[in-house]
C-alpha positions as CSV (number, residue, x, y, z in Angstrom):
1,X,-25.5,32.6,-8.8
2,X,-24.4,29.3,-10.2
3,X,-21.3,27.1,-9.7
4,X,-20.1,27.9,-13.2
5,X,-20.3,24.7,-15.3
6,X,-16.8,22.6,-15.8
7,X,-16.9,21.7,-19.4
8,X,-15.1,19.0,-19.5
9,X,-16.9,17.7,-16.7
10,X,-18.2,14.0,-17.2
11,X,-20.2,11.4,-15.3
12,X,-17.5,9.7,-13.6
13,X,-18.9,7.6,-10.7
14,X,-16.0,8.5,-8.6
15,X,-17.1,9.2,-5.1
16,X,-17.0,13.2,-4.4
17,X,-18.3,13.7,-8.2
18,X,-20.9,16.8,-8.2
19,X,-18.7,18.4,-5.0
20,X,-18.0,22.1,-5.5
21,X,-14.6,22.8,-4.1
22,X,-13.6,26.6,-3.8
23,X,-9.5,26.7,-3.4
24,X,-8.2,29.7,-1.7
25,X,-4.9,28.4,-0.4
26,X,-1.8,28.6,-1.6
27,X,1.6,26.7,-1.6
28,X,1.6,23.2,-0.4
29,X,-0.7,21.8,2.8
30,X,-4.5,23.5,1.2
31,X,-3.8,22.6,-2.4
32,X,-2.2,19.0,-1.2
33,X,-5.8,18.8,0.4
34,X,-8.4,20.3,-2.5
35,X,-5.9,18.0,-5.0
36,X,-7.2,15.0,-2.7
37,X,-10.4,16.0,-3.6
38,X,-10.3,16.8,-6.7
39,X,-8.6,13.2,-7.4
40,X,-11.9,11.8,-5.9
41,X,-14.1,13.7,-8.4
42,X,-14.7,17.1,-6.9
43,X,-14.8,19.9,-9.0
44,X,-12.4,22.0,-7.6
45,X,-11.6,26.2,-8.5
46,X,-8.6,27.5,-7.4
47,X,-8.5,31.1,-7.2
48,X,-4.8,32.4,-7.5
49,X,-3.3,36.0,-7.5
50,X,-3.8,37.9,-10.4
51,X,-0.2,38.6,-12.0
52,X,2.1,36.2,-9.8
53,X,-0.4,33.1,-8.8
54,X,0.4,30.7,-5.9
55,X,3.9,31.5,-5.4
56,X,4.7,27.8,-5.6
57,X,5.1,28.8,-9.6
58,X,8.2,30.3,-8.3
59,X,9.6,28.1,-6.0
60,X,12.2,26.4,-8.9
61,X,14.6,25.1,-10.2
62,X,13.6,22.9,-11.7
63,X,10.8,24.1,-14.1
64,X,8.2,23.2,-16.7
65,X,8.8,26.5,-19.3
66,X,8.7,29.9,-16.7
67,X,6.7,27.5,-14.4
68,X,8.5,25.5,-11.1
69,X,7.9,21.8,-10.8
70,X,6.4,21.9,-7.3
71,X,3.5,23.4,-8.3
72,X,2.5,20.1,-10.9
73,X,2.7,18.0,-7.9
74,X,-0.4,19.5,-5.8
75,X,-2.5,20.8,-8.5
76,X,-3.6,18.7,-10.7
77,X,-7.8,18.2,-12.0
78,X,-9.2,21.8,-11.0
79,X,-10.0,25.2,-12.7
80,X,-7.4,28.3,-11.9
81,X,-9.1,31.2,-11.8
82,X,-6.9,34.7,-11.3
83,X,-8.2,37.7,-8.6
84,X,-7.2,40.1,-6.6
85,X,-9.2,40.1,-3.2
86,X,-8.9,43.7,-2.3
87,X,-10.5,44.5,-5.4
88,X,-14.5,45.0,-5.2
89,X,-14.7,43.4,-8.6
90,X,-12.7,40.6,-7.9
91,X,-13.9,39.9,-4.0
92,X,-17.4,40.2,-5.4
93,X,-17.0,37.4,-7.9
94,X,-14.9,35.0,-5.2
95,X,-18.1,36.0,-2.9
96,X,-20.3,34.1,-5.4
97,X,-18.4,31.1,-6.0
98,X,-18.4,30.5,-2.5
99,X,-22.1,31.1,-1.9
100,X,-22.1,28.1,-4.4
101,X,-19.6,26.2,-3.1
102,X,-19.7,23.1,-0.3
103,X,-16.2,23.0,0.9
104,X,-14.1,26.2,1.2
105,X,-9.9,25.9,2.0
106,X,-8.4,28.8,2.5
107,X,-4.8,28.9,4.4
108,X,-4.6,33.3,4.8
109,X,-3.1,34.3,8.1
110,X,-5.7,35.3,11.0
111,X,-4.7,39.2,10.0
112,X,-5.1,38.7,6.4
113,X,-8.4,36.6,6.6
114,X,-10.1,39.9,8.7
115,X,-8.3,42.5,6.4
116,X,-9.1,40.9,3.0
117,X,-13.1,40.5,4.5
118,X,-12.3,36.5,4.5
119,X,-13.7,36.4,8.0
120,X,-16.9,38.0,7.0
121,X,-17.8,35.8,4.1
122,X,-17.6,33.1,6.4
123,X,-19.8,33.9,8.8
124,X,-22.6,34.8,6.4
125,X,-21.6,31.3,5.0
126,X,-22.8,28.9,8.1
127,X,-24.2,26.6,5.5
128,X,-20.7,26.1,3.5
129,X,-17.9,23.2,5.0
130,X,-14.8,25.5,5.5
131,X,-11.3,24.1,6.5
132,X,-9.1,27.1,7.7
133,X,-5.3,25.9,7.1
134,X,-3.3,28.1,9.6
135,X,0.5,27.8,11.1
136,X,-0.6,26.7,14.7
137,X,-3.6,26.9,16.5
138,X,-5.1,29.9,17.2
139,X,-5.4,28.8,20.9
140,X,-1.7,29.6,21.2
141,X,0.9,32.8,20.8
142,X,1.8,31.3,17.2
143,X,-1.4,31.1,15.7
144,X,-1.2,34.4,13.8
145,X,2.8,34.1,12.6
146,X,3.3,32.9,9.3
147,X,5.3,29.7,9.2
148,X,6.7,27.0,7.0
149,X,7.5,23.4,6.4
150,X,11.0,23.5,7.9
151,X,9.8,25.6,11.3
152,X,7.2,23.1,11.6
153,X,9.4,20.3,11.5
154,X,12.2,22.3,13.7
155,X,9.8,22.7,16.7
156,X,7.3,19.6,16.4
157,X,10.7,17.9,17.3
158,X,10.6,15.2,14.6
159,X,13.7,16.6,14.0
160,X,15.2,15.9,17.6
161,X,14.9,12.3,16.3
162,X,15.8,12.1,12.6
163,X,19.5,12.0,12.2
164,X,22.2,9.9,13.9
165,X,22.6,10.0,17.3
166,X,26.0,12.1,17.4
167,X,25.3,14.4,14.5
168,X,22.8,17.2,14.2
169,X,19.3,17.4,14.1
170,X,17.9,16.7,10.0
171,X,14.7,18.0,8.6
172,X,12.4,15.0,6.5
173,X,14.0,15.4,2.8
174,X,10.0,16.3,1.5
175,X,7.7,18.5,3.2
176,X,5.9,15.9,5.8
177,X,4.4,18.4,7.5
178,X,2.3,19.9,4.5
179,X,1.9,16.9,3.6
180,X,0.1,15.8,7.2
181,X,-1.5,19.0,7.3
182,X,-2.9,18.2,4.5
183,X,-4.2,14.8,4.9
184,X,-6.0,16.2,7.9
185,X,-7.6,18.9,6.1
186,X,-8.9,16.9,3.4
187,X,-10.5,14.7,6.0
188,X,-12.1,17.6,7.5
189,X,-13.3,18.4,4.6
190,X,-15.1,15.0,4.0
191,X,-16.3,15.2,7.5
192,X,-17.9,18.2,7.6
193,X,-19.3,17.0,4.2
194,X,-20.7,14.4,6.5
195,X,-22.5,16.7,8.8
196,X,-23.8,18.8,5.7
197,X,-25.7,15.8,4.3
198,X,-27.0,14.6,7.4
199,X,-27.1,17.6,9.4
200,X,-28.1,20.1,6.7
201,X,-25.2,22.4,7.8
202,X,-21.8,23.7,7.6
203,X,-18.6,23.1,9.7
204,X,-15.6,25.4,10.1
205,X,-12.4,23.0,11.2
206,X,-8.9,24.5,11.8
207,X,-6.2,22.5,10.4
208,X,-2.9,24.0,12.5
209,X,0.3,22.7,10.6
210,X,2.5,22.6,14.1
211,X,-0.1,20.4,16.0
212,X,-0.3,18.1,13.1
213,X,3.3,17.5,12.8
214,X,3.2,17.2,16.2
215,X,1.0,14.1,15.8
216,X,3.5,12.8,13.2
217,X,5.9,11.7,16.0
218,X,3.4,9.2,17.3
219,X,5.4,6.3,18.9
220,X,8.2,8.7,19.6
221,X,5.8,11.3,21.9
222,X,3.6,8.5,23.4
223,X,7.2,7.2,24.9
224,X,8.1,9.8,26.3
225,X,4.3,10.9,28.2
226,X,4.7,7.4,29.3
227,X,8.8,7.7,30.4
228,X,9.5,11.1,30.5
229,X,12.7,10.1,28.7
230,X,13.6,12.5,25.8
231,X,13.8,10.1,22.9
232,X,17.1,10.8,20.5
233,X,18.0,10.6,17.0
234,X,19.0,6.5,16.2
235,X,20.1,7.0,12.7
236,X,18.0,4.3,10.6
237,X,17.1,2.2,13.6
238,X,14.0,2.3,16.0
239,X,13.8,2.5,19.0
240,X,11.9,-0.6,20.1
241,X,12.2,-3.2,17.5
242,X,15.5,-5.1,16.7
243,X,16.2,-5.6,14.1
244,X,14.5,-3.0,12.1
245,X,16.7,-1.0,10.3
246,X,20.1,-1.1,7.5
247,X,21.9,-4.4,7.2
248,X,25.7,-4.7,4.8
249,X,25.5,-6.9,2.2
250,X,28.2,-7.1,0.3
251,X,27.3,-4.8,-2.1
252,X,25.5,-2.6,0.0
253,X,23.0,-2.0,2.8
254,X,19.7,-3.1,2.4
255,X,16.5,-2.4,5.0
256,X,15.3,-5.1,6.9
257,X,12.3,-5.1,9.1
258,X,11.5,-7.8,11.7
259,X,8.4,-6.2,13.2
260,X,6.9,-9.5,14.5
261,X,8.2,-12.2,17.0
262,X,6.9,-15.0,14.2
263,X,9.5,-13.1,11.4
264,X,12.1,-12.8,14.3
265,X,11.7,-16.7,14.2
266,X,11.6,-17.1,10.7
267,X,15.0,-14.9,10.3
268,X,16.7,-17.2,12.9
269,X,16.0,-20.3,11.2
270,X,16.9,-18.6,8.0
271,X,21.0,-17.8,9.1
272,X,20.9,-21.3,11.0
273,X,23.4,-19.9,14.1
274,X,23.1,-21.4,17.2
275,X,24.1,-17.6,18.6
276,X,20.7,-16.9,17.9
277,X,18.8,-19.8,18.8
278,X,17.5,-19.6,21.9
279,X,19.8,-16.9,23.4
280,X,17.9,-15.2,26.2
281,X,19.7,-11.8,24.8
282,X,17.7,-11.6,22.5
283,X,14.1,-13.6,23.2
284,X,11.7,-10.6,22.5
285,X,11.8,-7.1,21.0
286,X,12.9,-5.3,24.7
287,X,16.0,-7.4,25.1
288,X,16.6,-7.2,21.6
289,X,16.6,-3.7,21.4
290,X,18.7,-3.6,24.7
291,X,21.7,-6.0,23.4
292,X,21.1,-4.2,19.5
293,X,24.8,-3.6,18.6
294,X,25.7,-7.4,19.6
295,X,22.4,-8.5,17.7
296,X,23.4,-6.8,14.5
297,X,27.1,-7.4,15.1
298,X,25.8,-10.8,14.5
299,X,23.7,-10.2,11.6
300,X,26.0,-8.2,9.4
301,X,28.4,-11.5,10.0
302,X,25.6,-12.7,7.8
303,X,24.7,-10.2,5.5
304,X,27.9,-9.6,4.2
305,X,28.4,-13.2,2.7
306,X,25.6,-11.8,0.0
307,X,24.4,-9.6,-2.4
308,X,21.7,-7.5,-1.6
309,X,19.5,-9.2,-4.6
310,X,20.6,-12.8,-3.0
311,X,18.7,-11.5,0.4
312,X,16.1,-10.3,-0.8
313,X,15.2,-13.4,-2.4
314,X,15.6,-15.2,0.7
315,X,14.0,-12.8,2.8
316,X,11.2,-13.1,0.7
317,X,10.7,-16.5,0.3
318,X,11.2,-17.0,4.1
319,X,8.4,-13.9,4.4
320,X,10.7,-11.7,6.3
321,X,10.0,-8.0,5.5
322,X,12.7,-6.1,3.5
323,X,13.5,-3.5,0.8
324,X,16.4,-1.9,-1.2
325,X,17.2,1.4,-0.4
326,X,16.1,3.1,-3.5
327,X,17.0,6.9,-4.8
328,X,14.5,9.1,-6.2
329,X,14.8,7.2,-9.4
330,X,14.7,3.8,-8.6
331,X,12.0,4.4,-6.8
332,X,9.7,6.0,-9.5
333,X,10.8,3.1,-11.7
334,X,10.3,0.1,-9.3
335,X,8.2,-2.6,-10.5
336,X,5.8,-2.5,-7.8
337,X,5.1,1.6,-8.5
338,X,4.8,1.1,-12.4
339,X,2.4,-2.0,-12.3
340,X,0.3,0.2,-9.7
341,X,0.1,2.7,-12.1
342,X,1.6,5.4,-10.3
343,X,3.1,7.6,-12.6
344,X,0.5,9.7,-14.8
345,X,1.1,11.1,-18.0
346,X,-0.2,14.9,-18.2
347,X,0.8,18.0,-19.8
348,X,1.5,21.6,-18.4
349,X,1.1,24.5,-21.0
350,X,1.5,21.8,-24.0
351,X,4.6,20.4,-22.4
352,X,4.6,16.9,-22.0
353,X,5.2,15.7,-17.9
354,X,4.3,12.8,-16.0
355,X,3.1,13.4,-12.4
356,X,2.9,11.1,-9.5
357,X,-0.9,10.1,-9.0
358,X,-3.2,9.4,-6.6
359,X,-2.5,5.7,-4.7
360,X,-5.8,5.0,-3.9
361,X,-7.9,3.0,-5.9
362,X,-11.6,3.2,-6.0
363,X,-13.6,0.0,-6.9
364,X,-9.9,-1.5,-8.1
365,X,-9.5,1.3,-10.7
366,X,-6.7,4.3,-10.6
367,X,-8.3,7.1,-10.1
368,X,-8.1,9.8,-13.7
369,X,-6.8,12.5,-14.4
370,X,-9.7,14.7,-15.6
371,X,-7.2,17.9,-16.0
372,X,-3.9,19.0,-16.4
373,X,-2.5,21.4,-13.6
374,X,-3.9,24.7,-15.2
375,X,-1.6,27.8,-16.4
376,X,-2.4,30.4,-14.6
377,X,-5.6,31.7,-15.3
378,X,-6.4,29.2,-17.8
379,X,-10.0,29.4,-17.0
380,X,-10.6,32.9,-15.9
381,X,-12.1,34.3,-19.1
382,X,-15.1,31.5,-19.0
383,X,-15.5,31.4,-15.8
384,X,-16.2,34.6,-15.7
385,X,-17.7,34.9,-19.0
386,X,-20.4,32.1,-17.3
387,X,-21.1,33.8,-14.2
388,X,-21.6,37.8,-15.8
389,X,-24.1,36.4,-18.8
């Protein structure tokens, strides 16, 4: 049976155009991923429950009309398509899509994969690139227990170090670890896309969300394989470079970055104070980050004779890396982000909503927006009507 025909499908010249992507995932880290790839040109089918959908629909306030917000952030330029797998009917159509497709993500639990005949279809299916998004690997005693963002987070141990050092541990204020889960499992994807073209055959690749937060603290679990020292929380500072980290102007902090010995120099010339020059404190980034509190002590001398808007001009002109601390809002509305083009406009149901787009840019252009996130089941009924005539 054929990959039923998109038809608002154009030539695009984007990289994955002509891919078949069948979505089985739900939620966050497998639609993050087929979104990735659907941004690049794939023609992506999310199948969704019939009556309720991807419970990210419900996970509001706030909404777009009876739908939550969340949901317009991962799943933007695909089909939805509604089924329920236990269903002959349903499973049967599902089954042909993905005899059609080239890349599979699905994100079921181990149980639910063999119940629902997930397991099955895969193996007849050795020909297909399928990602498997699952809690942990299934090497280990959490492999088959649902999990979420937050758990992920609370036991990878980025946690341990986000915070300050004498309060309690904080979570990441957005979902990092669907995020990185998903990042990997759109790269799986394109590798095993790789392998199809030169190989002529499929892949299957587990994406665990655990072990790829777990990667996330990079830096902060190489030091300690190499110490054995159990790294802490340090607020907004890090734990080798000084200074790197929130300085007080006087109208507030702003974040300043010194992550090179050349910009160390250049911010000592800069504040002109022989306490800096040549003090053997502070001469590279280990005895800087051992005499920190006198170092910024120092510093905030400095910084508090200015506005932040003053520093940043100076920092900028002396090439010192810094930034404001933006909210949500200034952040969306910096210049930088609306010259990039960040911000899409779109519409959900008829409603009017922007959505933040893809960053990457392909031959120098933004990558389009070829469709709105779909209602649910917005495309069932030709889908379907395609594939039965």
């Amino acid at each position: 049976m054929p990959w039923p025909h998109d038809p608002l499908a154009a030539p695009t010249g984007l990289p994955l155009e002509g891919v078949k992507v069948l979505d089985l995932s739900r939620v966050l880290a497998g639609p993050f991923a087929t979104q990735l790839l659907g941004d690049l040109g794939a023609d992506v089918i999310k199948v969704e429950q019939r009556g309720s959908g991807d419970p990210i629909r419900q996970l509001g306030p706030p909404f777009v009309g009876e739908t939550a917000s969340y949901y317009l952030a991962t799943n933007r330029n695909r089909r939805s398509l509604v089924a329920d797998l236990d269903r002959d009917e349903d499973f049967d159509i599902v089954a042909e899509l993905a005899a059609s497709a080239e890349v599979i993500v699905e994100n079921f639990l181990p149980h639910q994969a063999r119940e629902l005949g997930i397991d099955a279809l895969r193996a007849s299916l050795p020909e297909v690139v399928w990602i498997s998004v699952r809690p942990a690997s299934s090497k280990g005693p959490l492999g088959g227990l649902p999990a979420f963002d937050l758990l992920a987070q609370a036991r990878s141990g980025i946690m341990g170090v986000t915070g300050e050092d004498d309060g309690e541990p904080l979570r990441v204020g957005s979902p990092i670890s669907d995020v990185l889960t998903g990042l990997y499992a759109a790269t799986a994807a394109l590798a095993g896309l790789h392998r199809k073209t030169v190989e002529g055959r499929g892949t299957h690749v587990e994406v665990p969300l655990l072990e790829s937060m777990v990667t996330g603290l990079v830096n902060q679990a190489q030091g300690f394989l190499v110490t054995g020292v159990n790294p802490r929380a340090m607020g907004n500072h890090h734990p080798s470079i000084t200074p790197y980290g929130p300085v007080e102007c006087s109208d507030g902090l702003l974040m300043l970055a010194v992550g090179t010995e050349g910009q160390y120099r250049s911010l000592v010339r800069l504040l002109d104070d022989p306490r800096l020059t040549n003090n053997e404190r502070f001469v590279d980034f280990a005895t800087r980050s051992k005499h920190r509190e006198e170092l910024l002590s120092i510093l905030a001398e400095h910084f508090k004779q200015q506005s932040r808007s003053t520093w940043l001009e100076l920092l900028g002109t002396a090439k010192i890396p810094a930034a404001p601390i933006n909210s949500v809002e200034q952040a969306l509305t910096d210049p930088q982000i609306v010259a990039a083009e960040l911000l899409i406009d779109a519409h959900y149901d008829g409603a009017p909503v922007q959505l933040v787009g893809s960053p990457l840019l392909v031959d120098g252009a933004n990558l389009p927006l070829r469709r709105d996130p779909p209602s649910l089941g917005a495309d069932d009924f030709d889908i379907r009507s395609e594939m039965n005539s």
